[in-house]
C-alpha positions, 0 to 999 in steps of 0.5 A, spaced: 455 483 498 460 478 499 463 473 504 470 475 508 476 471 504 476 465 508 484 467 511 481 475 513 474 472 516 477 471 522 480 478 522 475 482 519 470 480 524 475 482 532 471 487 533 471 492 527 465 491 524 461 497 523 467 502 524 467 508 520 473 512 523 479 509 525 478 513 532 470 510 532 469 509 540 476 510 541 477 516 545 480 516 551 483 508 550 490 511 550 490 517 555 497 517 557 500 512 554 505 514 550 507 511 542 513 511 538 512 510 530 518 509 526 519 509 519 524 510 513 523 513 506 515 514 503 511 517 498 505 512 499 501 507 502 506 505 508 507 513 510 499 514 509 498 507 513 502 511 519 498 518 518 492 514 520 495 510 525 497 517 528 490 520 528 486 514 531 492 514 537 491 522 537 483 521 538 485 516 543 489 521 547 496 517 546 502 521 546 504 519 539 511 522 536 514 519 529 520 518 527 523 518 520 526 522 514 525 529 515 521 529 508 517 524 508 515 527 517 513 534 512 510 529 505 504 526 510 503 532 515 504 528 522 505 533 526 499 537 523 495 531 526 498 531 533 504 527 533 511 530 535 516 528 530 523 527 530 528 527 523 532 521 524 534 517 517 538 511 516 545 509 521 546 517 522 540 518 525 541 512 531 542 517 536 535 522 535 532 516 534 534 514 542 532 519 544 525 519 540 524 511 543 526 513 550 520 515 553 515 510 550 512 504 552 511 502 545 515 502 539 512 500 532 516 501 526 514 499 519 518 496 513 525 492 514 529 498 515 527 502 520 524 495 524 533 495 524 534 501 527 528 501 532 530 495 534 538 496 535 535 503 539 529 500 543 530 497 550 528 490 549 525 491 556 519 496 551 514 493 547 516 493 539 513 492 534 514 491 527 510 491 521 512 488 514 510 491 508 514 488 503 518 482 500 526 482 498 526 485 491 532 487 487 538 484 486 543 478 490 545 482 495 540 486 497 536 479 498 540 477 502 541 482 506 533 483 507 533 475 509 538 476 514 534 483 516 527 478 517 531 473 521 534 478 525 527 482 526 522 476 527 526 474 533 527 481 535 519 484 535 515 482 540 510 482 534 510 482 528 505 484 524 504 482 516 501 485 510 499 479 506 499 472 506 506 470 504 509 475 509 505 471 515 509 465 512 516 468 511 515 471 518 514 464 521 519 461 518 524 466 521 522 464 528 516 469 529 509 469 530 506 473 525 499 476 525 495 478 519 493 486 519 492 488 512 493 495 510 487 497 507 486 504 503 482 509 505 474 510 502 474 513 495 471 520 495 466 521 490 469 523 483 469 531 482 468 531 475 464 527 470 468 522 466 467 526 460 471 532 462 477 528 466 477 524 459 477 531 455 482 534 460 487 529 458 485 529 451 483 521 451 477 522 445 475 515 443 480 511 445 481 506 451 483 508 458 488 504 462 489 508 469 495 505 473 497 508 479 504 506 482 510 509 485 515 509 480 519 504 482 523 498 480 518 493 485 512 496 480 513 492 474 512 499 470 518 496 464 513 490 463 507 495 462 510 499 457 512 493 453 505 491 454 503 497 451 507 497 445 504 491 444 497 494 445 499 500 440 495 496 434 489 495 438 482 498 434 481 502 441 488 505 440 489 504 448 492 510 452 496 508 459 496 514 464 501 512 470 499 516 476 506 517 481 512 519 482 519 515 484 526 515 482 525 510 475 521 518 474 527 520 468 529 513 466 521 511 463 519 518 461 527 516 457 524 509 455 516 512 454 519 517 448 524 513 445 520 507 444 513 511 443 510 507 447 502 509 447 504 511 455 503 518 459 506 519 465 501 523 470 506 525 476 503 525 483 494 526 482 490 528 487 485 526 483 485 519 484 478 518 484 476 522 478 481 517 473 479 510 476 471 513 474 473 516 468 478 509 465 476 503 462 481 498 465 486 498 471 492 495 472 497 493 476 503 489 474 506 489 480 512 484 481 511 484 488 505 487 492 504 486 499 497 490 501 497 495 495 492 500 496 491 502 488 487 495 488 483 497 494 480 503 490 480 500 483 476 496 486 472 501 491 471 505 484 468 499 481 473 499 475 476 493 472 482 491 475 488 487 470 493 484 476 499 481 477 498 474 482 504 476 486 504 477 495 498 479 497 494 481 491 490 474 490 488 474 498 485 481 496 482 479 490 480 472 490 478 468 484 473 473 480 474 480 482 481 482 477 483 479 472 490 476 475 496 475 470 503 472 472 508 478 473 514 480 468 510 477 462 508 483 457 505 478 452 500 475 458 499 482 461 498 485 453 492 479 452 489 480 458 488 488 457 485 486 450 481 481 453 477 485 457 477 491 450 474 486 446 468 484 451 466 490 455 460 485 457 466 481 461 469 488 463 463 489 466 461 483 470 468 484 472 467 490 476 461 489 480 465 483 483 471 488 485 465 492 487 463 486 491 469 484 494 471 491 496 465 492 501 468 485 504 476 488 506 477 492 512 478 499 510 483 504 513 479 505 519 479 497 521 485 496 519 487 501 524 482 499 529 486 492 530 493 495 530 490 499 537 488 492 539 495 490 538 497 496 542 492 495 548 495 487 548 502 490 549 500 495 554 497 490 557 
């Protein structure tokens, strides 16, 4: 086993070592405390980050309620784990979300856009916090209205709490004090099939397998994979890319997929993440921007060979050997590192026993629970 990055090893060692359950040793710590989380629109690891905020708190015996998007409340079952829910989405939804945030003692809203809206909702005399998630990404506008939205909220949140690396050094360049809380994913289930029956359910044969899995978004580089692809066309492994997922690019790149004939299946939402990672030969992430990204944690969780682009939080959680990084928006780059690790599977090989490595070093679901709840307790006071 590995050693903690130097940036996490403080982090990793408060008081979270050995926890198995985001609850473990918790219960009765919040009893009759009472917790607003606020979110905007999700299908993945954000919303799944504030499932398992919501069940440690719950086993803590806090009144939790979440307030968001009527979609994303139902998509990720708050209310099934305990939670009261409020539908309050966007500038619309300010009055159900003054209601919500009323009664509470802490606010912690996550993501930009909902840290706005809680923060023009929440008393200033009620403790707020707000977790960045994500970098600005898109065009003129947009980057500068999320600037003006850092600025407001680094000043506005009584803590701010940051996903990776570059997102403590924006925040402090804000005006806040950031502190670091990776997200971290929940442990892998073993697979449920073998790696030959995933592979003939997907009609793989003898080629290659490539598994990514990302939302089908602008953020997640999915352009410069399907060029990369092509590229791999040729290859003596004939290489197959499954993209597990679904976004709004959804039509957009089945359109490209086809017109193209790029060698590239697109899966559609999996449960069955565990059973494509074990059954692939690479992984791969050409992200353009990452913060904490949980498809990383379980490739390397999975022991499967992960090919990553250097951005926002993914060299912090890879370090130097555990993935083979790669610059983002280059599909010639991303195209010879895959080929790369085809061509030498002795390399492939050395390369997941590293991740493997480094996955048991980073904090889990549970721990990064754990050090949100101690962040509540400081607040709390």
């Amino acid at each position: 086993m590995g050693h903690c990055p130097p940036a996490y090893a403080k982090w990793c060692g408060e008081g979270v070592a050995g926890l198995q359950e985001p609850w473990a040793g918790s219960g009765g710590r919040f009893a009759g405390a009472t917790v607003c989380l606020v979110l905007g629109a999700s299908t993945g690891g954000l919303g799944r980050h504030v499932r398992v905020l919501v069940e440690a708190l719950v086993a803590a015996r806090a009144q939790v309620s979440v307030a968001g998007p009527g979609d994303t409340l139902s998509r990720f079952g708050y209310a099934a784990a305990g939670a009261g829910v409020v539908q309050a989405a966007g500038p619309a939804g300010l009055p159900r979300l003054r209601s919500a945030v009323a009664g509470a003692e802490v606010v912690h809203a996550h993501g930009l856009t909902a840290g706005l809206l809680a923060g023009v909702a929440t008393s200033r005399a009620v403790p707020f916090a707000v977790t960045w998630h994500n970098a600005a990404f898109g065009g003129r506008a947009r980057r500068g209205a999320q600037a003006a939205a850092e600025h407001y909220l680094a000043r506005r949140a009584t803590v701010t709490l940051c996903v990776s690396p570059d997102r403590v050094r924006r925040a402090a360049a804000c005006g806040g004090r950031p502190r670091l809380i990776p997200v971290g994913a929940a442990r892998l289930p073993a697979p449920r099939r073998s790696r030959r029956q995933v592979r003939a359910d997907l009609g793989v044969g003898d080629r290659a397998l490539l598994v990514c899995v990302a939302r089908l978004a602008p953020q997640k580089g999915l352009d410069v994979l399907l060029e990369a692809a092509s590229l791999l066309a040729r290859h003596p492994r004939r290489p197959l890319v499954v993209i597990a997922g679904e976004g709004p690019l959804q039509a957009r790149l089945a359109s490209r997929i086809a017109d193209s004939a790029a060698p590239v299946r697109l899966l559609g939402p999996r449960s069955d993440v565990a059973d494509l990672l074990a059954a692939a030969d690479l992984a791969v992430l050409p992200s353009h921007w990452e913060g904490s990204p949980l498809a990383a944690h379980e490739a390397l969780q999975a022991g499967c060979p992960l090919v990553a682009t250097a951005v926002g939080g993914v060299p912090a959680l890879t370090g130097a050997d555990a993935a083979l990084l790669v610059p983002p928006g280059d599909p010639r780059a991303l195209a010879r590192a895959l080929a790369g690790l085809l061509d030498d599977e002795e390399a492939a090989q050395a390369l997941a026993r590293r991740g493997l490595c480094r996955a048991r070093d980073w904090p889990d679901a549970a721990r990064s629970a754990a050090s949100v709840l101690d962040v509540y307790a400081q607040l709390l006071g």
